[in-house]
N, C-alpha and C positions, 0 to 999 in steps of 0.2 A: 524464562527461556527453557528450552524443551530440547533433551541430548536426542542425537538424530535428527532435528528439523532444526535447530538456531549454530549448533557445535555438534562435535564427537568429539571421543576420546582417543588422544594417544596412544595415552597413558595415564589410565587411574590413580594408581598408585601415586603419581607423580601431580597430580592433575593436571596433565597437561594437554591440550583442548586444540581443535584446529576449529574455527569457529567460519559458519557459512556468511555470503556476506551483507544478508539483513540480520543474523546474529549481530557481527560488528554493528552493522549501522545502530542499531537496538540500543549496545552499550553505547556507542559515541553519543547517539541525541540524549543519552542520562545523565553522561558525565559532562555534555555542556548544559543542562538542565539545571544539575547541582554544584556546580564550577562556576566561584564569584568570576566573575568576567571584572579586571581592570578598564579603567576610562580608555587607555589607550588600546586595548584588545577593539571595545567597541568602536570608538572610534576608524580603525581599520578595517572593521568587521563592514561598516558604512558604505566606507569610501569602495573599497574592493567587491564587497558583496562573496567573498570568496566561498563560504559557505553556505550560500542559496544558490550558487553553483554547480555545489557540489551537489547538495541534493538536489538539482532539478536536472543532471547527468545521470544520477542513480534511478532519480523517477522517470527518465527518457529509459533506458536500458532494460528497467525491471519494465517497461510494457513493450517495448520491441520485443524482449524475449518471453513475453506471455502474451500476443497476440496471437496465437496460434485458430484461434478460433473464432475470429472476425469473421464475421457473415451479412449478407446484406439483404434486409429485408424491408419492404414496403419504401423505397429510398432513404432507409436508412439504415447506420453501423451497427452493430450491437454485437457484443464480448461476451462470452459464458461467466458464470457463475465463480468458476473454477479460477478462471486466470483473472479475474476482481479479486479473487482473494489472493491468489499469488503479488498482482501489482501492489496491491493496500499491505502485503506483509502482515495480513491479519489471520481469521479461522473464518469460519463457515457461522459459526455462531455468533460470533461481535457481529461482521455482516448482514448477518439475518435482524439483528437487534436493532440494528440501524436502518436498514429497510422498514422494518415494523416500525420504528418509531418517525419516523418521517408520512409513512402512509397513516397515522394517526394525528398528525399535525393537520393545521388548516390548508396547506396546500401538496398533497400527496403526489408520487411520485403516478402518471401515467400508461397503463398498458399500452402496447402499440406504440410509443412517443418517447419514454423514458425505461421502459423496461418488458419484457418477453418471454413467453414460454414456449420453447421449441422442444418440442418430443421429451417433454416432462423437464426440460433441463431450462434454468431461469437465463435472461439472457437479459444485459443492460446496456442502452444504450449511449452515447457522448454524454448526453442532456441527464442521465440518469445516473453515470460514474461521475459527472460533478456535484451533481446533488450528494452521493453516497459519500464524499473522501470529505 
């Protein structure tokens, strides 16, 4: 995690942190990653689904607030660059790595169809942020 983009500081000294909130999310998916989950945890975890809730709230939110740049081209949506990495909570470089490695795969993502370059800036479309996540 990265101070200025995941947290800041308080207080140093103290370390005491006000943390943004893909920081939080960041630790919560690690500490249920490494957290023996009881029978009964999953068991409710099942029936309720409470926590594919919660993330599929956080993953509505985090694209409502970085769709800013939906444009529509050739009949279809397509997203910059920029707010693909805002949604995914990743860099520009995981991004780009996963791009590359999908377009070296047997079935690569498509110019025009799955993904775009508008005025030098990459642009992706539905069909192309499902491929990518």
């Amino acid at each position: 995690m990265r101070e200025g983009d995941h947290y800041i500081y308080v207080n140093k000294k103290y370390k005491e942190r006000i943390f943004a909130e893909h920081g939080a999310f960041a630790i919560a998916k690690y500490m249920d990653s490494v957290e023996p989950k009881s029978l009964w945890d999953s068991i409710i975890e099942f029936i309720t689904k409470h926590k594919e809730k919660l993330r599929n709230a956080f993953v509505r939110r985090k694209i409502y607030e970085n769709s800013s740049s939906l444009t529509l081209q050739n009949n279809r949506y397509f997203i910059s660059k920029k707010d693909m990495v805002n949604i995914f909570c990743t860099s520009y470089a995981r991004l780009n790595r996963a791009f590359e490695a999908i377009q070296r795969s047997e079935l690569p993502l498509a110019k025009f169809e799955d993904f775009n370059d508008f005025d030098g800036v990459r642009y992706y479309s539905l069909s192309g942020f499902d491929r990518l996540r």
